[in-house]
C-alpha positions as CSV (number, residue, x, y, z in Angstrom):
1,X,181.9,100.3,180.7
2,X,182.9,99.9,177.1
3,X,182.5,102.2,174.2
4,X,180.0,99.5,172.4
5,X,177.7,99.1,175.8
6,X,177.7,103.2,176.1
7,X,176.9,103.5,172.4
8,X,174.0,100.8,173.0
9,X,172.8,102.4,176.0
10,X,172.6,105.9,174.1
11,X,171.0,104.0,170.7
12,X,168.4,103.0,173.4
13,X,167.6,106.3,174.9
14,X,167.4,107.6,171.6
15,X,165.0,105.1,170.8
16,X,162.4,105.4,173.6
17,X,162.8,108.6,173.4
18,X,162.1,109.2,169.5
19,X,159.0,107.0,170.7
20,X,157.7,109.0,173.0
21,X,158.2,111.9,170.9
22,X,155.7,110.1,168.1
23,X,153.0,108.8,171.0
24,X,153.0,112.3,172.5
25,X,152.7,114.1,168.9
26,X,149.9,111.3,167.2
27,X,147.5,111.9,170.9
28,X,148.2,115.9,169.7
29,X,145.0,115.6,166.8
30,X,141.7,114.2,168.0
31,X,139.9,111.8,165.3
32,X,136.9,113.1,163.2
33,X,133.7,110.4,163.5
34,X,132.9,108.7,160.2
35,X,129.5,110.0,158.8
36,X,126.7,107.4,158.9
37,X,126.2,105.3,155.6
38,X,123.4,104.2,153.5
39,X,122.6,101.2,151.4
40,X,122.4,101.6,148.0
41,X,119.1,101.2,146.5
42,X,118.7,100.7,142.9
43,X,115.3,100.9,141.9
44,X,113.9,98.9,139.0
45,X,113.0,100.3,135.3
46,X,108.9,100.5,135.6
47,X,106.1,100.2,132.6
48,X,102.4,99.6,133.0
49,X,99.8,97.3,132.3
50,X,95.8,98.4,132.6
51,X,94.7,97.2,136.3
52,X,91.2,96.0,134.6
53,X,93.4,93.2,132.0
54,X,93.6,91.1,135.6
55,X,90.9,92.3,137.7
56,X,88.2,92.5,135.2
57,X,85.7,92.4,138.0
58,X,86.6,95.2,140.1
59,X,84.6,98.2,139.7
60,X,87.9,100.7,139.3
61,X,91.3,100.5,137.4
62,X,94.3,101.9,136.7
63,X,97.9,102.1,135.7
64,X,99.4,99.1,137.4
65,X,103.4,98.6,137.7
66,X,104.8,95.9,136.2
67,X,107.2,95.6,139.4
68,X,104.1,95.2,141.9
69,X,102.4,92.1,142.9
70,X,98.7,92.3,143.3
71,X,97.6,90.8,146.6
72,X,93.7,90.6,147.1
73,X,92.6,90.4,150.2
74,X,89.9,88.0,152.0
75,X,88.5,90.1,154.5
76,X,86.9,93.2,152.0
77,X,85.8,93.1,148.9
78,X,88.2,94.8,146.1
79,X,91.0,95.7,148.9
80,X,94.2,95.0,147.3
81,X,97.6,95.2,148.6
82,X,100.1,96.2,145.6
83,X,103.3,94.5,147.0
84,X,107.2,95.4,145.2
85,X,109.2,92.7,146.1
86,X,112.4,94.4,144.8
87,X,111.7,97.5,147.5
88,X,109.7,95.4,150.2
89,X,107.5,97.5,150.4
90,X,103.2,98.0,149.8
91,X,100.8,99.9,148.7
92,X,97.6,99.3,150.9
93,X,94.3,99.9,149.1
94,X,91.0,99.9,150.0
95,X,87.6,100.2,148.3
96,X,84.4,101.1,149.7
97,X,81.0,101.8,148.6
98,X,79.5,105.2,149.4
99,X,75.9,104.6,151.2
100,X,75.1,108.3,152.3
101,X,78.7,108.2,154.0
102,X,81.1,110.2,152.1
103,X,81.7,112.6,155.0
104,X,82.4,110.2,157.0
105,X,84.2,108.0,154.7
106,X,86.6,111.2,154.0
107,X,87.2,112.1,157.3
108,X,88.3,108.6,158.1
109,X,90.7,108.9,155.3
110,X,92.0,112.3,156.6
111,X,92.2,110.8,160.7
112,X,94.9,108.3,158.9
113,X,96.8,110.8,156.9
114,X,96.7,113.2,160.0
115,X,97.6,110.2,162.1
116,X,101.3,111.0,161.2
117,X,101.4,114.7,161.5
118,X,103.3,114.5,164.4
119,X,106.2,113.0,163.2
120,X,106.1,114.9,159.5
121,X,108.0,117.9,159.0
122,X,105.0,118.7,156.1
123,X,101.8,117.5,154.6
124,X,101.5,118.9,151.2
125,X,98.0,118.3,149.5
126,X,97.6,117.8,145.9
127,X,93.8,117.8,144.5
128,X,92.7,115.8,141.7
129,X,89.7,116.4,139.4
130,X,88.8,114.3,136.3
131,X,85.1,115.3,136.0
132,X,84.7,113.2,132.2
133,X,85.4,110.3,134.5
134,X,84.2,111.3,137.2
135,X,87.3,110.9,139.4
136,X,88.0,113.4,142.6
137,X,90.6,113.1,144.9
138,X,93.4,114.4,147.3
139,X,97.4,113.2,147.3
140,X,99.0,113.7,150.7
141,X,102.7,114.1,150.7
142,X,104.2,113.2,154.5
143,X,107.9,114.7,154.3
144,X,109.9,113.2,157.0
145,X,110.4,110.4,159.1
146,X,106.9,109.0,158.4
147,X,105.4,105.1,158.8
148,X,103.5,106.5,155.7
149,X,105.1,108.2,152.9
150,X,102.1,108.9,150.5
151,X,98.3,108.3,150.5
152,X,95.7,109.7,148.9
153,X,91.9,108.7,148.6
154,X,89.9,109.3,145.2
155,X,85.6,109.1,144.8
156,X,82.9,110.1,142.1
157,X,81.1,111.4,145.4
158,X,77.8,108.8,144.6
159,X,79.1,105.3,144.9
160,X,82.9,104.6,145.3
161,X,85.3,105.6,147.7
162,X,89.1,104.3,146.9
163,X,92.1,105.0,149.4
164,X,95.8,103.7,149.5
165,X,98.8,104.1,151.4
166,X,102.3,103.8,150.6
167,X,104.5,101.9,153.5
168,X,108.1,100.1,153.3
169,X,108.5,96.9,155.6
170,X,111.6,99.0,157.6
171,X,111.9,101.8,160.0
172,X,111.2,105.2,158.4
173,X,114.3,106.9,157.5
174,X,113.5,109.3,154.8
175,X,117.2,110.0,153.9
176,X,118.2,106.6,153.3
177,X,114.9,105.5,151.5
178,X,114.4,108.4,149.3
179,X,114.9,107.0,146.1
180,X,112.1,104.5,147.2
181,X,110.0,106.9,148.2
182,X,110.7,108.6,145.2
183,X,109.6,105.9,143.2
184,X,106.8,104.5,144.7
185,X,105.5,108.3,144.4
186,X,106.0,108.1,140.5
187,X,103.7,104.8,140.6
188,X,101.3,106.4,142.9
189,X,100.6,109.7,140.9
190,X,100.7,107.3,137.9
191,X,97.4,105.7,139.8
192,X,95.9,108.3,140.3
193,X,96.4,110.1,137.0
194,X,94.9,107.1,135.3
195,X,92.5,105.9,137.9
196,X,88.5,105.1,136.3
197,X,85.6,103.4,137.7
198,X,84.6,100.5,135.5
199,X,81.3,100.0,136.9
């Protein structure tokens, strides 16, 4: 055997076994698991326009969002369905008449709030009181993975009963749609803050 074949033969042991060296010391650190991501979601700029400028006939207005949609719907009178196209995502309203039914008219409204109490980690209430216009009502909060993120319901206690809910056309996942949530709830106090009967 030659001097050129042994040197070969050693350049190859060196080789498989600088190799092994660098398979055995890259198995030595285990891998970390990326974190999950999120979309971005950019939320538009908002500014208002008085409910009652489109829906003269409806016996309440508000602060309406420039970015929402109003959908009337066929089945009730005066139920609405404020729809953002740029979130996907709608606020469910519905109007009733109060014939000797508040109770039970409120405690519907409460059954749907409560309805999602098992999946919130909190239901903060806020109440409402505007007694020039006579406007009274309650905000619910629902922190956590909710199908509902807000609703509230607002009366004058005689004749009209108003109540929405705020849901997004995806599965709830409060960390990755907060700054929807966040804004819907800007529009939704905004409602509420400038809600009056007009009949």
């Amino acid at each position: 055997m030659g001097f050129k074949q042994k040197n070969r033969i050693l350049n190859l042991e060196f080789l498989i076994l600088g190799l092994a060296v660098l398979l055995l010391a890259s198995c030595a650190k285990t891998g970390a698991p990326k974190p999950y991501g999120y979309y971005r979601i950019t939320v538009p700029d908002t500014s208002y326009v008085p409910f009652e400028s489109q829906y003269p006939s409806y016996p309440y207005s508000f602060a309406l969002s420039r970015n929402a949609e109003v959908r009337p719907r066929a089945d009730e009178p005066y139920w609405i369905n404020l729809y953002y196209p740029a979130l996907d995502a709608t606020i469910h309203c519905s109007y009733k008449t109060v014939r000797n039914n508040l109770r039970e008219l409120t405690n519907d409204a409460l059954e749907f709030v409560y309805r999602n109490a098992s999946f919130a980690n909190a239901i903060p209430e806020r109440e409402y009181a505007h007694p020039e216009a006579h406007v009274y009502g309650v905000l619910f909060d629902l922190e956590g993975n909710t199908a509902s993120s807000c609703q509230f319901f607002i009366t004058d206690s005689t004749k009209h009963f108003f109540r929405a809910s705020v849901y997004c056309n995806c599965p709830p996942n409060a960390d990755s749609l907060a700054p929807v949530y966040n804004y819907l709830r800007a529009d939704v106090i905004k409602m509420v803050e400038t809600f009056k009967w007009t009949k």
